[in-house]
C-alpha positions, 0 to 999 in steps of 0.5 A: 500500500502507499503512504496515506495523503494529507495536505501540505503544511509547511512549503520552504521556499530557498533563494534571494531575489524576484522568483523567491519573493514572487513565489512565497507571495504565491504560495501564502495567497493560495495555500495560506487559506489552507493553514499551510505555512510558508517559509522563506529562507533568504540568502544574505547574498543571492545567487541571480545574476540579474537582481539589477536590471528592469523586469518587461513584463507581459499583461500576465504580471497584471492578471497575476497581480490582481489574484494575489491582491496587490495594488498595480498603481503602488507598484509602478510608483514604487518601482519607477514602473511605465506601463507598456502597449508592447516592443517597437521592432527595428530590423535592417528590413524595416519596423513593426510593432508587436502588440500586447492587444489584439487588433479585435477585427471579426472575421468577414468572411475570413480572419483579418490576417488572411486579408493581409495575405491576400492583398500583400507579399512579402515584406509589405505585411508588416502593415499587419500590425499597423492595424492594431489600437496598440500600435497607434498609440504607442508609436505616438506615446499615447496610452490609455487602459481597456474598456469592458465595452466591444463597441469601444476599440480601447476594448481591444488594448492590453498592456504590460509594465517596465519595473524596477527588478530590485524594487519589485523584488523588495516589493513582493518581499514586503509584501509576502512578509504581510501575508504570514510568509515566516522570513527567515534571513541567512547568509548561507544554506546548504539543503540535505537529502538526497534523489531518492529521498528528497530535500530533508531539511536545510541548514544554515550557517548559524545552526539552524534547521528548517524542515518542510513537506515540500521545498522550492529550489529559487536559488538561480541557476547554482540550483542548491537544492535540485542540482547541487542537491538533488543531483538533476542534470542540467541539460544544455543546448548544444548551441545558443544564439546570443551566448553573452547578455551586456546591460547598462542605463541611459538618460530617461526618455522625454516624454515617457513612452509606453512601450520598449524598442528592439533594434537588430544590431550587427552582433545581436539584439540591444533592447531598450525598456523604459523606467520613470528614473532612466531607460535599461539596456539590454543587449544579446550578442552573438560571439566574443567578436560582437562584444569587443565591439560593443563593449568598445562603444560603450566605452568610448563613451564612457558607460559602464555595464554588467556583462553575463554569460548565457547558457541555455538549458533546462534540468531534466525534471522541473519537480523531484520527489518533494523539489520544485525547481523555478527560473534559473534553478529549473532552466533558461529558455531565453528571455527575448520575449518573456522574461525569467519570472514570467517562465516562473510563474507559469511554472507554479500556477501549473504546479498550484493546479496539480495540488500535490500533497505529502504523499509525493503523487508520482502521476502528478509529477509527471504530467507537471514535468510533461506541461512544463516541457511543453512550456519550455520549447515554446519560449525556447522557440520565441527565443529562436526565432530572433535568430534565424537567417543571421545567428543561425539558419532556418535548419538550424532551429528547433523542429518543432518551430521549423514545422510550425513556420513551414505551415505559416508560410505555405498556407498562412495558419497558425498551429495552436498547442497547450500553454501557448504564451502569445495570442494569435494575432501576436504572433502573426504580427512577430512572425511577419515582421521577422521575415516569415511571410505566407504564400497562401490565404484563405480560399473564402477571400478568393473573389474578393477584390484589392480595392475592396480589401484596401478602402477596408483597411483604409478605414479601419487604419484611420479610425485607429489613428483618430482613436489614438491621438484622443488618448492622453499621453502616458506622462498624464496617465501616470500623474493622474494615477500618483494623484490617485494614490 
C-alpha cells in the first residue's frame, strides 16, 4: 500500500531575489487559506545574476497581480514602473510593432490576417500590425487602459509594465512578509537529502534547521537544492544564439513612452525598456567578436555595464520527489520575449493546479514535468526565432518551430498547442515582421477584390489613428494615477 495523503503544511521556499519573493507571495495567497505555512529562507547574498536590471513584463504580471491582491498603481510608483502597449521592432528590413492587444477585427468572411495575405507579399505585411489600437498609440506615446465595452476599440488594448527588478523584488518581499510568509534571513544554506529521498531539511550557517513537506529550489541557476542537491542534470543546448547578455542605463526618455524598442544590431539584439528614473539596456550578442565591439562603444563613451554569460538549458525534471525547481534553478529558455519570472510563474500556477500533497503523487509529477516541457520549447522557440537567417539558419532551429513556420508560410495558419504564451494575432504580427511571410490565404477571400480589401483597411487604419491621438499621453496617465494614490 502507499503512504496515506494529507495536505501540505509547511512549503520552504530557498533563494534571494524576484522568483523567491514572487513565489512565497504565491504560495501564502493560495495555500495560506489552507493553514499551510510558508517559509522563506533568504540568502544574505543571492545567487541571480540579474537582481539589477528592469523586469518587461507581459499583461500576465497584471492578471497575476490582481489574484494575489496587490495594488498595480503602488507598484509602478514604487518601482519607477511605465506601463507598456508592447516592443517597437527595428530590423535592417524595416519596423513593426508587436502588440500586447489584439487588433479585435471579426472575421468577414475570413480572419483579418488572411486579408493581409491576400492583398500583400512579402515584406509589405508588416502593415499587419499597423492595424492594431496598440500600435497607434504607442508609436505616438499615447496610452490609455481597456474598456469592458466591444463597441469601444480601447476594448481591444492590453498592456504590460517596465519595473524596477530590485524594487519589485523588495516589493513582493514586503509584501509576502504581510501575508504570514515566516522570513527567515541567512547568509548561507546548504539543503540535505538526497534523489531518492528528497530535500530533508536545510541548514544554515548559524545552526539552524528548517524542515518542510515540500521545498522550492529559487536559488538561480547554482540550483542548491535540485542540482547541487538533488543531483538533476542540467541539460544544455548544444548551441545558443546570443551566448553573452551586456546591460547598462541611459538618460530617461522625454516624454515617457509606453512601450520598449528592439533594434537588430550587427552582433545581436540591444533592447531598450523604459523606467520613470532612466531607460535599461539590454543587449544579446552573438560571439566574443560582437562584444569587443560593443563593449568598445560603450566605452568610448564612457558607460559602464554588467556583462553575463548565457547558457541555455533546462534540468531534466522541473519537480523531484518533494523539489520544485523555478527560473534559473529549473532552466533558461531565453528571455527575448518573456522574461525569467514570467517562465516562473507559469511554472507554479501549473504546479498550484496539480495540488500535490505529502504523499509525493508520482502521476502528478509527471504530467507537471510533461506541461512544463511543453512550456519550455515554446519560449525556447520565441527565443529562436530572433535568430534565424543571421545567428543561425532556418535548419538550424528547433523542429518543432521549423514545422510550425513551414505551415505559416505555405498556407498562412497558425498551429495552436497547450500553454501557448502569445495570442494569435501576436504572433502573426512577430512572425511577419521577422521575415516569415505566407504564400497562401484563405480560399473564402478568393473573389474578393484589392480595392475592396484596401478602402477596408483604409478605414479601419484611420479610425485607429483618430482613436489614438484622443488618448492622453502616458506622462498624464501616470500623474493622474500618483494623484490617485
Amino acid at each position: 500500500m502507499g503512504k496515506p495523503s494529507s495536505a501540505l503544511q509547511r512549503i520552504v521556499v530557498a533563494g534571494h531575489g524576484l522568483v523567491a519573493a514572487g513565489a512565497a507571495v504565491t504560495l501564502a495567497r493560495f495555500l495560506g487559506p489552507y493553514a499551510c505555512q510558508v517559509i522563506w529562507v533568504c540568502p544574505e547574498s543571492g545567487d541571480e545574476p540579474e537582481s539589477e536590471g528592469v523586469e518587461v513584463a507581459d499583461p500576465a504580471l497584471g492578471r497575476w497581480l490582481s489574484m494575489v491582491g496587490y495594488s498595480e498603481a503602488e507598484l509602478v510608483r514604487a518601482c519607477q514602473g511605465l506601463y507598456s502597449l508592447g516592443t517597437e521592432y527595428r530590423t535592417d528590413d524595416g519596423h513593426f510593432f508587436l502588440p500586447y492587444g489584439t487588433h479585435g477585427i471579426r472575421p468577414s468572411p475570413a480572419p483579418f490576417e488572411q486579408e493581409f495575405f491576400k492583398r500583400f507579399d512579402g515584406a509589405e505585411q508588416r502593415a499587419f500590425s499597423n492595424h492594431f489600437l496598440a500600435t497607434q498609440a504607442a508609436l505616438r506615446g499615447r496610452f490609455d487602459f481597456p474598456v469592458d465595452d466591444p463597441r469601444s476599440a480601447k476594448s481591444t488594448l492590453r498592456y504590460g509594465l517596465h519595473l524596477e527588478r530590485s524594487a519589485l523584488a523588495q516589493c513582493l518581499g514586503e509584501y509576502a512578509r504581510s501575508l504570514g510568509v515566516e522570513y527567515v534571513p541567512c547568509k548561507t544554506l546548504q539543503a540535505h537529502g538526497d534523489g531518492k529521498r528528497g530535500i530533508e531539511y536545510l541548514s544554515l550557517d548559524d545552526g539552524r534547521q528548517v524542515t518542510g513537506d515540500f521545498f522550492v529550489d529559487a536559488t538561480g541557476a547554482p540550483a542548491r537544492l535540485m542540482g547541487a542537491t538533488l543531483g538533476t542534470p542540467f541539460e544544455r543546448s548544444e548551441s545558443a544564439p546570443w551566448p553573452y547578455r551586456l546591460t547598462y542605463r541611459e538618460p530617461p526618455e522625454t516624454p515617457w513612452q509606453p512601450r520598449a524598442q528592439m533594434v537588430r544590431e550587427p552582433w545581436g539584439w540591444r533592447r531598450r525598456a523604459g523606467l520613470q528614473d532612466g531607460v535599461v539596456v539590454d543587449c544579446w550578442v552573438r560571439d566574443e567578436a560582437g562584444l569587443r565591439t560593443l563593449e568598445r562603444e560603450l566605452s568610448t563613451n564612457g558607460i559602464t555595464y554588467a556583462l553575463q554569460t548565457l547558457e541555455t538549458g533546462a534540468r531534466s525534471h522541473g519537480w523531484v520527489n518533494n523539489c520544485l525547481a523555478l527560473g534559473r534553478a529549473d532552466a533558461q529558455p531565453g528571455e527575448l520575449v518573456l522574461s525569467e519570472w514570467f517562465w516562473a510563474s507559469r511554472c507554479l500556477l501549473l504546479w498550484l493546479e496539480l495540488l500535490p500533497d505529502t504523499a509525493g503523487r508520482p502521476s502528478l509529477r509527471a504530467e507537471y514535468n510533461r506541461r512544463r516541457q511543453g512550456l519550455y520549447d515554446i519560449l525556447n522557440e520565441l527565443h529562436w526565432m530572433h535568430a534565424a537567417n543571421i545567428e543561425c539558419d532556418q535548419a538550424a532551429l528547433p523542429e518543432s518551430l521549423q514545422w510550425r513556420l513551414s505551415v505559416f508560410r505555405h498556407f498562412g495558419r497558425l498551429w495552436r498547442r497547450d500553454d501557448e504564451v502569445l495570442g494569435d494575432e501576436a504572433w502573426v504580427a512577430l512572425a511577419l515582421g521577422l521575415g516569415w511571410h505566407p504564400q497562401g490565404y484563405d480560399v473564402a477571400l478568393a473573389e474578393m477584390d484589392a480595392e475592396r480589401l484596401q478602402q477596408k483597411h483604409d478605414t479601419i487604419y484611420r479610425t485607429l489613428v483618430k482613436v489614438a491621438e484622443g488618448m492622453p499621453t502616458l506622462t498624464a496617465v501616470l500623474k493622474s494615477s500618483e494623484k490617485e494614490l
